[in-house]
C-alpha positions in Angstrom: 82.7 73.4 101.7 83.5 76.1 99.0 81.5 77.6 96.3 82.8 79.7 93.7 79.2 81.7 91.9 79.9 83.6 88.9 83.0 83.0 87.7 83.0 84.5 83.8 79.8 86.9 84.7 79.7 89.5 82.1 79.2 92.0 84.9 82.5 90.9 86.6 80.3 89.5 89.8 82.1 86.7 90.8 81.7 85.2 95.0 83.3 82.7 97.2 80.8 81.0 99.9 82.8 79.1 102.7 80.9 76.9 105.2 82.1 75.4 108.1 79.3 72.9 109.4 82.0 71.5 112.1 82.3 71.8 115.9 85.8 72.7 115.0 88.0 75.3 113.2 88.6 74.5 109.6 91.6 76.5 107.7 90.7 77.1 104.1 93.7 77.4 101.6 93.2 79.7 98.7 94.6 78.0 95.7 97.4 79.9 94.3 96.2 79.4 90.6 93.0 81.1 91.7 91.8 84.3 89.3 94.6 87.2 90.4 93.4 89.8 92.4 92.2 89.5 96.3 89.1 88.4 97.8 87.2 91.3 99.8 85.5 89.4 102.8 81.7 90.7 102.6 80.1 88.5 105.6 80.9 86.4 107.9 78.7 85.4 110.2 81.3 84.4 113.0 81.7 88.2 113.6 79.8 90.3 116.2 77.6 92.0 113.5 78.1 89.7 110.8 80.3 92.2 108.5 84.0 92.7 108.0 86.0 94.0 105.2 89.4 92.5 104.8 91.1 90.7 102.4 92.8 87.4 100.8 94.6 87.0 98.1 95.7 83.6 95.9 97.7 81.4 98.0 96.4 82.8 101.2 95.0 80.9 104.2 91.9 81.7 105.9 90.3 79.9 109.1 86.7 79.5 109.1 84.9 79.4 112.5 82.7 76.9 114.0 79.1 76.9 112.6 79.8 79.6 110.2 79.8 80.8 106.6 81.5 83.4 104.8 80.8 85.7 101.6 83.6 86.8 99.9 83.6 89.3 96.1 86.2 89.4 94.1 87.9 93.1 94.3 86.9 93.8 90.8 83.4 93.9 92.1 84.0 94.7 95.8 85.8 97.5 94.9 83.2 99.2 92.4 80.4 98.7 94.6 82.3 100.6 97.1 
């Protein structure tokens, strides 16, 4: 399941949650007609300490884990909040 929260926030905040409540792998598609810019990946609690810091962009595919969910920001945020 995806979430997009904030979308036209006057602040520019905008997220993506993925959850994966499956036994299994699940790939993710970003659509291509998604806002433009990239997605920074804020959490994702698949990885060792629950951070990482990379990127995916309109069009891109991402696999979600088992059993896991993951934060994204929009750069325009991401990016300012350093």
């Amino acid at each position: 399941m995806g979430v997009q929260l904030g979308n036209d926030a006057a602040d520019g905040c905008r997220f993506l949650l993925l959850m994966n409540g499956s036994p299994d792998e699940v790939p993710f598609r970003l659509a291509a007609e998604f806002p433009s810019g990239s997605w920074v990946r804020l959490v994702d609690t698949a990885e060792a300490h629950g951070r990482a810091s990379d990127r995916i962009r309109p069009g891109a595919a991402f696999d979600l884990a088992p059993r896991s969910f993951v934060l994204f920001g929009h750069e325009d945020w991401a990016d300012r909040e350093g």
